[in-house]
CHARMM-style PDB file with segment names, atoms N, HN, CA, C and O in Angstrom:
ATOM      1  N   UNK     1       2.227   5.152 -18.978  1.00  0.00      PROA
ATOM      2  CA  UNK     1       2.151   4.946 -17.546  1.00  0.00      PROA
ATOM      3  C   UNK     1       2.094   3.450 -17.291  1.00  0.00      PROA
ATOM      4  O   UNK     1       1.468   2.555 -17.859  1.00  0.00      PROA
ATOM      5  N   UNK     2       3.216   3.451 -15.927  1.00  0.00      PROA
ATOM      6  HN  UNK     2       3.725   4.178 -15.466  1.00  0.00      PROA
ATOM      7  CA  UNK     2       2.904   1.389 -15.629  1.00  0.00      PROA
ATOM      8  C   UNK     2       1.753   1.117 -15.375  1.00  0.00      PROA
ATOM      9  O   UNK     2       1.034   2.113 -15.294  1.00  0.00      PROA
ATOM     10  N   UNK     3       1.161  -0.037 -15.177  1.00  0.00      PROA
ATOM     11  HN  UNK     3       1.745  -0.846 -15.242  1.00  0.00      PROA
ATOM     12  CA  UNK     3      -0.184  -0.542 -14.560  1.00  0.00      PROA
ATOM     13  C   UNK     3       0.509  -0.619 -12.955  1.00  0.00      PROA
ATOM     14  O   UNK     3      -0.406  -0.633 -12.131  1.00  0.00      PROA
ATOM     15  N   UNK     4       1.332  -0.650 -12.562  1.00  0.00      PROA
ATOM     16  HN  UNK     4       2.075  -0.639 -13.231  1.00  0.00      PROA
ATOM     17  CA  UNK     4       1.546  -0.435 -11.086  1.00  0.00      PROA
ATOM     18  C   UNK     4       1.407   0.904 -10.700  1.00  0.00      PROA
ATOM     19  O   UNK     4       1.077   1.000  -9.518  1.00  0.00      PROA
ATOM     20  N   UNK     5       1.600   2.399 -11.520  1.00  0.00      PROA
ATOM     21  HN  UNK     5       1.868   2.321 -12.480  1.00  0.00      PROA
ATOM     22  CA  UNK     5       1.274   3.497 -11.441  1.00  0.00      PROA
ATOM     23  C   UNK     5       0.068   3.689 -11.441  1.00  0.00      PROA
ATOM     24  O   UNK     5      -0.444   4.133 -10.413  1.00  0.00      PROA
ATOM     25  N   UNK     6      -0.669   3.434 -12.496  1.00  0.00      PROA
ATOM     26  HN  UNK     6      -0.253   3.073 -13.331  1.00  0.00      PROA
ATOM     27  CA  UNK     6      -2.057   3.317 -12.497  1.00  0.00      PROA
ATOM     28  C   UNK     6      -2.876   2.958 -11.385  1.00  0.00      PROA
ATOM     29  O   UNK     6      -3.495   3.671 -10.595  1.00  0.00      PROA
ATOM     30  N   UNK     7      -2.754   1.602 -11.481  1.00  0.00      PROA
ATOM     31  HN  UNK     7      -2.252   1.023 -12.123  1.00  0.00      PROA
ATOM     32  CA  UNK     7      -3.473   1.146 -10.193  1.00  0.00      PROA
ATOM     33  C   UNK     7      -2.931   1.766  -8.650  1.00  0.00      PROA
ATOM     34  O   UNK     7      -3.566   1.291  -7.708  1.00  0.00      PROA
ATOM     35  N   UNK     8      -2.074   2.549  -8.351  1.00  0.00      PROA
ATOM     36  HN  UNK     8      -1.558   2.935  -9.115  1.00  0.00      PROA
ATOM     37  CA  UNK     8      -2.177   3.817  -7.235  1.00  0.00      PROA
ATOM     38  C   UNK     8      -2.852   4.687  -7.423  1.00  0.00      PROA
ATOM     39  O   UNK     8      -3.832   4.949  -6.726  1.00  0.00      PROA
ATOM     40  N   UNK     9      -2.494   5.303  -8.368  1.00  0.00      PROA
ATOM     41  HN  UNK     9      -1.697   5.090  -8.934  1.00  0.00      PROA
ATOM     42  CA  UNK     9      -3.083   6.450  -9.119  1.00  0.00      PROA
ATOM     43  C   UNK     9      -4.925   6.129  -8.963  1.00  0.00      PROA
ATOM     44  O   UNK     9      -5.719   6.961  -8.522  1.00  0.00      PROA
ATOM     45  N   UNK    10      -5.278   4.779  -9.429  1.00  0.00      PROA
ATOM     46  HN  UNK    10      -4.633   4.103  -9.788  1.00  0.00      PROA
ATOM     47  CA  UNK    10      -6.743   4.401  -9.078  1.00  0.00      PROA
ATOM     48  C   UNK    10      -7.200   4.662  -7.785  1.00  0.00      PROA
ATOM     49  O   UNK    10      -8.010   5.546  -7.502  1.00  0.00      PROA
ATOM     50  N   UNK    11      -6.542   3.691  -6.807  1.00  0.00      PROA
ATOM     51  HN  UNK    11      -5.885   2.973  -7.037  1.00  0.00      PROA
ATOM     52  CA  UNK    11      -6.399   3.731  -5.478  1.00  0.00      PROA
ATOM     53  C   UNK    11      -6.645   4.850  -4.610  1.00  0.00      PROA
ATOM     54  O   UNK    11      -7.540   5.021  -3.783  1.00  0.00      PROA
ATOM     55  N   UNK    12      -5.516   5.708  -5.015  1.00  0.00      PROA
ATOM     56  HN  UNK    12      -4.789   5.570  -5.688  1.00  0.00      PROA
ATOM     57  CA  UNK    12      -6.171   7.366  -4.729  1.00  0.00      PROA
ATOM     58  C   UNK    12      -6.974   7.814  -4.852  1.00  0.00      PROA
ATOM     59  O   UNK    12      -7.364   8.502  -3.909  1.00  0.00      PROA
ATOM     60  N   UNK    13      -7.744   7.754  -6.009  1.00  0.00      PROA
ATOM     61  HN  UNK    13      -7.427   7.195  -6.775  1.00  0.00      PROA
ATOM     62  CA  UNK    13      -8.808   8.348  -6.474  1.00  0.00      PROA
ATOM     63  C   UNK    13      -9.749   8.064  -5.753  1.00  0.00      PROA
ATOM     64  O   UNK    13     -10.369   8.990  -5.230  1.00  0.00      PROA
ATOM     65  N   UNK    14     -10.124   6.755  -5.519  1.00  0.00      PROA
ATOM     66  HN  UNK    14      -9.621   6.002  -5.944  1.00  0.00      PROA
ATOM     67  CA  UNK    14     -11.363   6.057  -4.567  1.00  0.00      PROA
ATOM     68  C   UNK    14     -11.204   6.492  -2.999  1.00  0.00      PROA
ATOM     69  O   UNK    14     -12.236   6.763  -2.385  1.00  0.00      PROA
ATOM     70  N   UNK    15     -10.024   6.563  -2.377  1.00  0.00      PROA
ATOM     71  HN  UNK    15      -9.186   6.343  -2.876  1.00  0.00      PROA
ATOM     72  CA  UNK    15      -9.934   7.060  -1.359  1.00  0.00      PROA
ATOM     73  C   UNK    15      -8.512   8.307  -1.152  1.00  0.00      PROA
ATOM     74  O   UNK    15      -7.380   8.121  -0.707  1.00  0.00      PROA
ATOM     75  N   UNK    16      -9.250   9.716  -1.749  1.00  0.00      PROA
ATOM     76  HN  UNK    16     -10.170   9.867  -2.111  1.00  0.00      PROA
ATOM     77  CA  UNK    16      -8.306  10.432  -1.409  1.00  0.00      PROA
ATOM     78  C   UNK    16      -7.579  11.258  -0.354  1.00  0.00      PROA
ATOM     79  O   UNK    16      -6.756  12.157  -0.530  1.00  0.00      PROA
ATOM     80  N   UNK    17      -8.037  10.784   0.720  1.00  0.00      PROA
ATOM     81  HN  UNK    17      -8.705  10.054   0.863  1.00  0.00      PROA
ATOM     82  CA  UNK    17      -7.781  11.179   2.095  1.00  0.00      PROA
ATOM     83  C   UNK    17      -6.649  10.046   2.394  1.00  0.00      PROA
ATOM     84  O   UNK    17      -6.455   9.914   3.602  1.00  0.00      PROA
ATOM     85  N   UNK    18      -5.962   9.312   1.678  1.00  0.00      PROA
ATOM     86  HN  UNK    18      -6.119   9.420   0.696  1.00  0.00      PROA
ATOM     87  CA  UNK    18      -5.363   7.932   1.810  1.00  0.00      PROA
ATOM     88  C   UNK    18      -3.991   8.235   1.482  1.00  0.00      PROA
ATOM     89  O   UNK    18      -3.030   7.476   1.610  1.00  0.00      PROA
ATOM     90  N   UNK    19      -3.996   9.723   0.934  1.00  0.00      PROA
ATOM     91  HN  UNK    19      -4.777  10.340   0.831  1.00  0.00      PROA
ATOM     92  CA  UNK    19      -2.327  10.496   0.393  1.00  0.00      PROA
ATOM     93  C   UNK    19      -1.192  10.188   1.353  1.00  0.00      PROA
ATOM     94  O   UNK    19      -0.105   9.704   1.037  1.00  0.00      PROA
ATOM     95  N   UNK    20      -1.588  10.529   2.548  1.00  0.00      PROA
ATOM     96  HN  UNK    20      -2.471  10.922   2.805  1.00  0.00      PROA
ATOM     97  CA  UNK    20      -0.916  10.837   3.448  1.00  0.00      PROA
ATOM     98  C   UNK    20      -0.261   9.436   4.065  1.00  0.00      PROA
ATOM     99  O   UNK    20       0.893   9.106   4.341  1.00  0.00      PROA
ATOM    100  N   UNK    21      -1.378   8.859   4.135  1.00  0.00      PROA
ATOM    101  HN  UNK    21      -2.315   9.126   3.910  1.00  0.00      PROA
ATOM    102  CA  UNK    21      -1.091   7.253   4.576  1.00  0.00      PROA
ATOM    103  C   UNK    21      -0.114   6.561   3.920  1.00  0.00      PROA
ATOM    104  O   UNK    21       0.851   5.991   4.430  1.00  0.00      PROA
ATOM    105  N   UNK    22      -0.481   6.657   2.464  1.00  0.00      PROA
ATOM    106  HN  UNK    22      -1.265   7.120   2.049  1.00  0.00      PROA
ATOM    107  CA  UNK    22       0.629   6.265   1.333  1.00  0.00      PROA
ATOM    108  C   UNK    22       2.236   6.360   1.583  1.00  0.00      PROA
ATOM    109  O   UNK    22       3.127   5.511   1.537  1.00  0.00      PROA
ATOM    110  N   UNK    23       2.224   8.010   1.920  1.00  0.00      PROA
ATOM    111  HN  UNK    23       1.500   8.699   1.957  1.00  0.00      PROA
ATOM    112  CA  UNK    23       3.694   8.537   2.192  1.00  0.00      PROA
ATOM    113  C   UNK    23       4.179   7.286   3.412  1.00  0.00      PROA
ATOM    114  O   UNK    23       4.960   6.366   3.169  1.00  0.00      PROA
ATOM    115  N   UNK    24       3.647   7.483   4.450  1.00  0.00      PROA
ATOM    116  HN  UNK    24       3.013   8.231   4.647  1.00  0.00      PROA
ATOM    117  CA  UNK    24       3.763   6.852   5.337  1.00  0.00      PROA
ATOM    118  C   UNK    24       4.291   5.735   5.360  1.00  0.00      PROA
ATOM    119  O   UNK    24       5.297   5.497   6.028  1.00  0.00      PROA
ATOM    120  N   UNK    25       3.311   4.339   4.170  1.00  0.00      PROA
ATOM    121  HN  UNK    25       2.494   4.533   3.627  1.00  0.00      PROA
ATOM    122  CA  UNK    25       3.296   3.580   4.097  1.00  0.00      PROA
ATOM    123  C   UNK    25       5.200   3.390   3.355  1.00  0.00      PROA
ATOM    124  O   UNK    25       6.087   2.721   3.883  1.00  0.00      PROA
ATOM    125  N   UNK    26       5.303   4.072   2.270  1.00  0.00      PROA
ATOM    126  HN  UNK    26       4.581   4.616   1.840  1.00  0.00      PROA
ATOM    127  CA  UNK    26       6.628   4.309   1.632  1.00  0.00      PROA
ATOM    128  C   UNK    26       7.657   4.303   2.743  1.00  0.00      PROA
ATOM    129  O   UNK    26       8.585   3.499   2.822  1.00  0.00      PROA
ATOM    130  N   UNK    27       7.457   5.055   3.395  1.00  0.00      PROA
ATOM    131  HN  UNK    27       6.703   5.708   3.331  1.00  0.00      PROA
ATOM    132  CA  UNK    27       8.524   5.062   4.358  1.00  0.00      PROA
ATOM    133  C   UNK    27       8.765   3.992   5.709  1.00  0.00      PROA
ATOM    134  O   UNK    27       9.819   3.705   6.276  1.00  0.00      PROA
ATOM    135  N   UNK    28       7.555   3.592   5.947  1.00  0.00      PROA
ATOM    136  HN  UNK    28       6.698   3.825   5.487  1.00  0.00      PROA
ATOM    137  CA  UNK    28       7.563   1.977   6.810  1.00  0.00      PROA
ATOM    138  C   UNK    28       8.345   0.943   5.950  1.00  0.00      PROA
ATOM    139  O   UNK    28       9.372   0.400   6.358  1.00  0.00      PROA
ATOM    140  N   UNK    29       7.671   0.659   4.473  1.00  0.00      PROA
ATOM    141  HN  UNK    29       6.837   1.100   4.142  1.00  0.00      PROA
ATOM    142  CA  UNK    29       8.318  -0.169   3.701  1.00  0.00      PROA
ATOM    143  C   UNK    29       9.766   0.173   3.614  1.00  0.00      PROA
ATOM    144  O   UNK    29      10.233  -0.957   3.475  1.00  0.00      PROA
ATOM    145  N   UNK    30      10.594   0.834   3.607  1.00  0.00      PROA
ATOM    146  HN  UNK    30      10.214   1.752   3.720  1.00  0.00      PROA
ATOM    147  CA  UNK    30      11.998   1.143   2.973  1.00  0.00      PROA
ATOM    148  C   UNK    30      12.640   0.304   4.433  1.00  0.00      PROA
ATOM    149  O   UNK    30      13.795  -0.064   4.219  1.00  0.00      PROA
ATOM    150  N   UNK    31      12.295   0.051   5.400  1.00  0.00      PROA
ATOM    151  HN  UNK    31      11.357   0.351   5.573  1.00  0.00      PROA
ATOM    152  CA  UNK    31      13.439  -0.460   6.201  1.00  0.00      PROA
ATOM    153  C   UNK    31      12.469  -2.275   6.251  1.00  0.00      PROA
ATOM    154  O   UNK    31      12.439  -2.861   7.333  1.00  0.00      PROA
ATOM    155  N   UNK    32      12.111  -2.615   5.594  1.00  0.00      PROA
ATOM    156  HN  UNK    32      12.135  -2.139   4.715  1.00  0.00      PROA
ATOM    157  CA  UNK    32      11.928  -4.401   5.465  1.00  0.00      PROA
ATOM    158  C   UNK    32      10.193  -4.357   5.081  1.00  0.00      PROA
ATOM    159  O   UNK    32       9.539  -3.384   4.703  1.00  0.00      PROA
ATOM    160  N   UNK    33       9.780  -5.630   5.303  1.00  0.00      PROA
ATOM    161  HN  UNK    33      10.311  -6.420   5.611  1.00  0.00      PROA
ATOM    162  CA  UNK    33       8.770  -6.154   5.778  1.00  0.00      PROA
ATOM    163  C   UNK    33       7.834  -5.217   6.795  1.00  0.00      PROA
ATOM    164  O   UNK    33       8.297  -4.394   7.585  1.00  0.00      PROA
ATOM    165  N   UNK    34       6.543  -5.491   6.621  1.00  0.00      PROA
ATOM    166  HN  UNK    34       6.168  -6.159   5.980  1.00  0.00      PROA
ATOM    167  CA  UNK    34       5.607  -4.807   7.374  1.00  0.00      PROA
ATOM    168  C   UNK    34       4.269  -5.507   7.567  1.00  0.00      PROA
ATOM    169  O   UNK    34       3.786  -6.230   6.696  1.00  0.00      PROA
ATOM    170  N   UNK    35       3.458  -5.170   9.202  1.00  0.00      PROA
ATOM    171  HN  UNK    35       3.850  -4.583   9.909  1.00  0.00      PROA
ATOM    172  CA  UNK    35       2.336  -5.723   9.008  1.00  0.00      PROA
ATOM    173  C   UNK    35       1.152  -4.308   9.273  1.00  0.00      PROA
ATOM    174  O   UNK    35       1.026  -3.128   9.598  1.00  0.00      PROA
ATOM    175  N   UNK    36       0.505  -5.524   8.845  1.00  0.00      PROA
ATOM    176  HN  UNK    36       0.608  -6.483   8.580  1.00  0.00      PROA
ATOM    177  CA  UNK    36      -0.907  -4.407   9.114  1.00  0.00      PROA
ATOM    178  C   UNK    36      -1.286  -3.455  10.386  1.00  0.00      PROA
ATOM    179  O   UNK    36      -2.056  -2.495  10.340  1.00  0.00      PROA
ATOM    180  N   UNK    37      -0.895  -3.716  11.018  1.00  0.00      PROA
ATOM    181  HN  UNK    37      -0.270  -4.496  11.056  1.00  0.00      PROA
ATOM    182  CA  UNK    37      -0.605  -2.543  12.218  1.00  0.00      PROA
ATOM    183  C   UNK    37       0.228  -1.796  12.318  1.00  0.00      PROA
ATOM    184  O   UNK    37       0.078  -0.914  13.164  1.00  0.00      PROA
ATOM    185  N   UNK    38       1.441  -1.817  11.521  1.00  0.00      PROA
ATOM    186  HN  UNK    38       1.562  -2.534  10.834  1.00  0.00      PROA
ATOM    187  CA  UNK    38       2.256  -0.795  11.135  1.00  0.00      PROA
ATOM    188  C   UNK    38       1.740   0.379  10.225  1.00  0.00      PROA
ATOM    189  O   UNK    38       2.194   1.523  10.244  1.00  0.00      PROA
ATOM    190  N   UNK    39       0.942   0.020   9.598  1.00  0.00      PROA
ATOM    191  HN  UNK    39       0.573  -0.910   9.582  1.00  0.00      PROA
ATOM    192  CA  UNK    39       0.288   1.218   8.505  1.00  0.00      PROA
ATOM    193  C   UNK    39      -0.482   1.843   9.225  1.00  0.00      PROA
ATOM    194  O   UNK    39      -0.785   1.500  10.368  1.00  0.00      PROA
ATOM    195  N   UNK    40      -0.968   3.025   8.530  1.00  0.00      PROA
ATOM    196  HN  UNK    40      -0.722   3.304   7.602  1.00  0.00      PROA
ATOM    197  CA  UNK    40      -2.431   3.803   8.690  1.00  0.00      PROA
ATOM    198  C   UNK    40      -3.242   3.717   8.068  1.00  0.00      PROA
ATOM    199  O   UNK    40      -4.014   4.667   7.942  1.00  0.00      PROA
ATOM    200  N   UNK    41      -3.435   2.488   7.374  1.00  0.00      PROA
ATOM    201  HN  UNK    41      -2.808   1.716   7.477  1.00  0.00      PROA
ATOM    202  CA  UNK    41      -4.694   2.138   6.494  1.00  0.00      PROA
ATOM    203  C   UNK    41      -5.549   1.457   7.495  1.00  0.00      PROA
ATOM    204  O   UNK    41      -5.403   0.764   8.502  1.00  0.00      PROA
ATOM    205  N   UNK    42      -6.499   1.954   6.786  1.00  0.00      PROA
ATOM    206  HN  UNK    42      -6.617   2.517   5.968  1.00  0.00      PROA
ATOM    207  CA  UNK    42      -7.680   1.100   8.002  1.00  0.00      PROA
ATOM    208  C   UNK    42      -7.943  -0.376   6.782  1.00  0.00      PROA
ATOM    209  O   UNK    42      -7.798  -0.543   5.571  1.00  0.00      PROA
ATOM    210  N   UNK    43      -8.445  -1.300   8.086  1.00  0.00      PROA
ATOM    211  HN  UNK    43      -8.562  -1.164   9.070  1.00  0.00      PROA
ATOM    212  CA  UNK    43      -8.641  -2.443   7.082  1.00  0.00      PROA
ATOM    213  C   UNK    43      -9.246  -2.414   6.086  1.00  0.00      PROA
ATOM    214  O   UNK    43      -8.768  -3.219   5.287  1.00  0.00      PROA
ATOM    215  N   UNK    44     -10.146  -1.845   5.673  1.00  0.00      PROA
ATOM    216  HN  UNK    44     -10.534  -1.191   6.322  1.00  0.00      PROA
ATOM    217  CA  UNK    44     -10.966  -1.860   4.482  1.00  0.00      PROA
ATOM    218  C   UNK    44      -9.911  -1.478   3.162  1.00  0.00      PROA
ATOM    219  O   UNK    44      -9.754  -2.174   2.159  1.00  0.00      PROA
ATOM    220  N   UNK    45      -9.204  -0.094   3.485  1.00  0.00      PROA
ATOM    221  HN  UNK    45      -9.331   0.471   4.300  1.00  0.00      PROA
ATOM    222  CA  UNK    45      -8.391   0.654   2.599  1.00  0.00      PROA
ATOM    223  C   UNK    45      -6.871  -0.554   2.507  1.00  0.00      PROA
ATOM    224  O   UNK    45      -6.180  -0.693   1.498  1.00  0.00      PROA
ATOM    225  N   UNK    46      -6.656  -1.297   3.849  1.00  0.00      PROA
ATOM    226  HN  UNK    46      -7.217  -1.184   4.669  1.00  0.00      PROA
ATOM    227  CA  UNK    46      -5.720  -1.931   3.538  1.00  0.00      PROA
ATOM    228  C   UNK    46      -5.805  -3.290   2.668  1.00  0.00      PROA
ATOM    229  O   UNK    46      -4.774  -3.866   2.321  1.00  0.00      PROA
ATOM    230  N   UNK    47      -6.935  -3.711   2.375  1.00  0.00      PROA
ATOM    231  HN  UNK    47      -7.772  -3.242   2.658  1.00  0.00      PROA
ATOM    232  CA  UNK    47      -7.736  -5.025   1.834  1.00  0.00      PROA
ATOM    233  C   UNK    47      -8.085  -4.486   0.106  1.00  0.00      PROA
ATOM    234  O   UNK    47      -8.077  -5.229  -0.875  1.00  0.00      PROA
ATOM    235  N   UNK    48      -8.334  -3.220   0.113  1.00  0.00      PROA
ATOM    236  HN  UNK    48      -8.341  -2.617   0.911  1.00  0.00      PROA
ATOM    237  CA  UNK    48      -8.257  -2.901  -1.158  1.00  0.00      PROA
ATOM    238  C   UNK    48      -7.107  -2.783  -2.030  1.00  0.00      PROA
ATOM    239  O   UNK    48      -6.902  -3.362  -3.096  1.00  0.00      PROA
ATOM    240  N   UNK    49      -6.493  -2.065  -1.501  1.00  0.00      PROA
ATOM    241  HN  UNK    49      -6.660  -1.594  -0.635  1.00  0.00      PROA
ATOM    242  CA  UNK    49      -4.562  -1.885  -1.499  1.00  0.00      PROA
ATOM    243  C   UNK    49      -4.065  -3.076  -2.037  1.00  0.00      PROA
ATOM    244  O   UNK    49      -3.480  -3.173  -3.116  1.00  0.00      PROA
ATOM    245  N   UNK    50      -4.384  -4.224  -1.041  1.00  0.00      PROA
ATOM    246  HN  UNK    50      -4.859  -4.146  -0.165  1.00  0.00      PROA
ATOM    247  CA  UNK    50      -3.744  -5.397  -1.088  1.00  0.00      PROA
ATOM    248  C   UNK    50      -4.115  -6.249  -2.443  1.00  0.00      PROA
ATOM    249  O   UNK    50      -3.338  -6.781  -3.235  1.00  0.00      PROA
ATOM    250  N   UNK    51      -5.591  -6.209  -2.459  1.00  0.00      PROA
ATOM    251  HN  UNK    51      -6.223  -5.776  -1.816  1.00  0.00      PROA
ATOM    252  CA  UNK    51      -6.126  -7.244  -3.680  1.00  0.00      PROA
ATOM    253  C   UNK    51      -5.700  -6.127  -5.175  1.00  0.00      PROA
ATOM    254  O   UNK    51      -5.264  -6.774  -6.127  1.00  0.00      PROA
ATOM    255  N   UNK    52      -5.785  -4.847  -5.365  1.00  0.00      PROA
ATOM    256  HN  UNK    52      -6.140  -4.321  -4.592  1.00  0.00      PROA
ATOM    257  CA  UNK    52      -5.464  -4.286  -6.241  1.00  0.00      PROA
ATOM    258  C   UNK    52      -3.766  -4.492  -6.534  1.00  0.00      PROA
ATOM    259  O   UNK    52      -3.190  -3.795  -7.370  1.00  0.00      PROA
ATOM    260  N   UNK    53      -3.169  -5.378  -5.854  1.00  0.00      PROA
ATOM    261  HN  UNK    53      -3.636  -5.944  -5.175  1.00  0.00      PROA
ATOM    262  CA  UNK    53      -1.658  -5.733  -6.268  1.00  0.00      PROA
ATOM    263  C   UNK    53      -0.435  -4.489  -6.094  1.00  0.00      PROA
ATOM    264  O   UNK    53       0.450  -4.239  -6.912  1.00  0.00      PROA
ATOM    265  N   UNK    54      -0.659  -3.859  -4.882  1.00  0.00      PROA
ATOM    266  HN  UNK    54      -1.378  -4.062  -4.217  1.00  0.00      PROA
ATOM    267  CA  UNK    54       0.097  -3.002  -4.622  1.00  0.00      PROA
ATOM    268  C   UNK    54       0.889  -3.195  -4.119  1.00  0.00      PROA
ATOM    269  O   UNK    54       1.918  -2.576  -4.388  1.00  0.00      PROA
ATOM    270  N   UNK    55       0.874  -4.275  -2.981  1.00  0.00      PROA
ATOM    271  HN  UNK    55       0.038  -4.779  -2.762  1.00  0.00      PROA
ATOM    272  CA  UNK    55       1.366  -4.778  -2.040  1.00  0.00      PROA
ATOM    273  C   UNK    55       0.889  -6.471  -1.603  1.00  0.00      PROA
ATOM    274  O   UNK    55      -0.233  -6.961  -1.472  1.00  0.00      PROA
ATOM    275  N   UNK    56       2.129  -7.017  -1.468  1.00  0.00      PROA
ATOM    276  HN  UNK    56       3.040  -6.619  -1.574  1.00  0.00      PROA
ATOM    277  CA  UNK    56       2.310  -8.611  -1.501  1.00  0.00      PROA
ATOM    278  C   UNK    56       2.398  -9.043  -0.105  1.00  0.00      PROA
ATOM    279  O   UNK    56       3.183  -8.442   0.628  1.00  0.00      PROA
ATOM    280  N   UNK    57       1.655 -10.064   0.385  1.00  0.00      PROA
ATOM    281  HN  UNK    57       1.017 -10.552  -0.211  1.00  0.00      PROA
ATOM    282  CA  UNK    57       2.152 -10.725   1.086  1.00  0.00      PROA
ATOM    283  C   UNK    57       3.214 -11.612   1.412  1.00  0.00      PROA
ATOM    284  O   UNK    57       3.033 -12.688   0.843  1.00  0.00      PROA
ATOM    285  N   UNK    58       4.525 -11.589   2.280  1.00  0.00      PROA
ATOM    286  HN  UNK    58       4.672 -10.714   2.742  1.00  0.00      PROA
ATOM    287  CA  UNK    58       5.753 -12.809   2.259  1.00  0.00      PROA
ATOM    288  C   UNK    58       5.454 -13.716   3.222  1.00  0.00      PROA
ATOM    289  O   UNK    58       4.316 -13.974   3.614  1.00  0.00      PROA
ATOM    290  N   UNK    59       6.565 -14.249   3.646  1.00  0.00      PROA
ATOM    291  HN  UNK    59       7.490 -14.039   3.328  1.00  0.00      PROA
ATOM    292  CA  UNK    59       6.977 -14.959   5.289  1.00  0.00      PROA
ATOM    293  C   UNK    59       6.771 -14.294   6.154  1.00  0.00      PROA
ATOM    294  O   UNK    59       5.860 -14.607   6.921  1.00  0.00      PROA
ATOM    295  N   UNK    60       7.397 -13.325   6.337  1.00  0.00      PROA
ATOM    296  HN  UNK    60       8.137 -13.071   5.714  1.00  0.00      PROA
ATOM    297  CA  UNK    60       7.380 -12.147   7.046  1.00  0.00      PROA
ATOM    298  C   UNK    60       7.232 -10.804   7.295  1.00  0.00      PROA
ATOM    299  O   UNK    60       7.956  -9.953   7.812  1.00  0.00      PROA
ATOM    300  N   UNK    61       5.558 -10.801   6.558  1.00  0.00      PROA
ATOM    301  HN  UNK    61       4.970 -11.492   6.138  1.00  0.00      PROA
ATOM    302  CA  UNK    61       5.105  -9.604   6.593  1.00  0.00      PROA
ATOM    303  C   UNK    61       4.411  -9.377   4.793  1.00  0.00      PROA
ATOM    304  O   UNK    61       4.194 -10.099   3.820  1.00  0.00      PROA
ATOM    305  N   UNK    62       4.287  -8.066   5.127  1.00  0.00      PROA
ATOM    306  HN  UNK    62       4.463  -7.480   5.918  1.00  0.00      PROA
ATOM    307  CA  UNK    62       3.628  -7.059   3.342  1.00  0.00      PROA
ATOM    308  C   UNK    62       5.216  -7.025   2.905  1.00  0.00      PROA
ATOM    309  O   UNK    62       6.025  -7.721   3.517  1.00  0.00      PROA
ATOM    310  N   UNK    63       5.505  -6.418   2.121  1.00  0.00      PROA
ATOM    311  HN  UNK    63       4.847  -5.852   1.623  1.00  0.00      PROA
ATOM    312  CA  UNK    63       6.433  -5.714   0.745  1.00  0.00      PROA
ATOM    313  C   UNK    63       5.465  -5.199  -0.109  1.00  0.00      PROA
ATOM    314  O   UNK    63       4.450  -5.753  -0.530  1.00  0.00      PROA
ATOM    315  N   UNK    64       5.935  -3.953  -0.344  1.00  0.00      PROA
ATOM    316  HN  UNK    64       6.760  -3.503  -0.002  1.00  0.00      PROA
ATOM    317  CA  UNK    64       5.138  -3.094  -1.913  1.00  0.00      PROA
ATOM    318  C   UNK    64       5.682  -3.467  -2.887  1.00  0.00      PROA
ATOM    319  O   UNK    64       6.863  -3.473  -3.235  1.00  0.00      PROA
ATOM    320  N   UNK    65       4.619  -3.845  -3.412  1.00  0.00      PROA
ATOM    321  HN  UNK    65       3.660  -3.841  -3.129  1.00  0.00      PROA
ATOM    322  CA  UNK    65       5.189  -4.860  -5.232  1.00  0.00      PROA
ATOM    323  C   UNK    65       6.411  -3.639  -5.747  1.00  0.00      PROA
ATOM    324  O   UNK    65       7.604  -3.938  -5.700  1.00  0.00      PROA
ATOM    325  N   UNK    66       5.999  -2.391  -6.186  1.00  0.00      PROA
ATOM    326  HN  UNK    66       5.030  -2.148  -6.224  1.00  0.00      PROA
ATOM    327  CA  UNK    66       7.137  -1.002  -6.569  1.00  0.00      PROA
ATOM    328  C   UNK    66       7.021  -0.060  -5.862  1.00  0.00      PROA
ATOM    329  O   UNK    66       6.127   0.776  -5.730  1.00  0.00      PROA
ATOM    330  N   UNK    67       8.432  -0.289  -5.167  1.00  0.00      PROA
ATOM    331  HN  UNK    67       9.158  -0.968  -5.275  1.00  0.00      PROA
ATOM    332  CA  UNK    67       8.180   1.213  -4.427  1.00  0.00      PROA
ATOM    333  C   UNK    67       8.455   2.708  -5.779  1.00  0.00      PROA
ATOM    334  OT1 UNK    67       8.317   3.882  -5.437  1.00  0.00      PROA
TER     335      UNK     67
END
């Protein structure tokens, strides 16, 4: 398993009510860039997300390190 699998796979675990959001999140990402008000993560879940290297900050906006 990747360590980019993993560390979702972690992610989930700590907050598993966060499934759904995920999908979500997959499908915001596929048409560009995204900000934090585009998701359904609440900040806390989105601050964890973020420092666990799931998702990068650019110029213009998040990108998910692998979709």
């Amino acid at each position: 398993m990747d360590d980019i699998r993993e560390r979702a796979e972690d992610f989930l675990t700590d907050h598993p009510g966060a499934a759904d959001s995920l999908e979500r999140l997959l499908e915001v990402d596929s048409h560009g860039s995204w900000q934090f008000e585009d998701i359904p993560l609440d900040s806390g879940e989105f601050g964890e997300f973020v420092s666990r290297g799931l998702a990068e900050e650019h110029d213009d906006g998040y990108r998910l390190v692998d979709r």
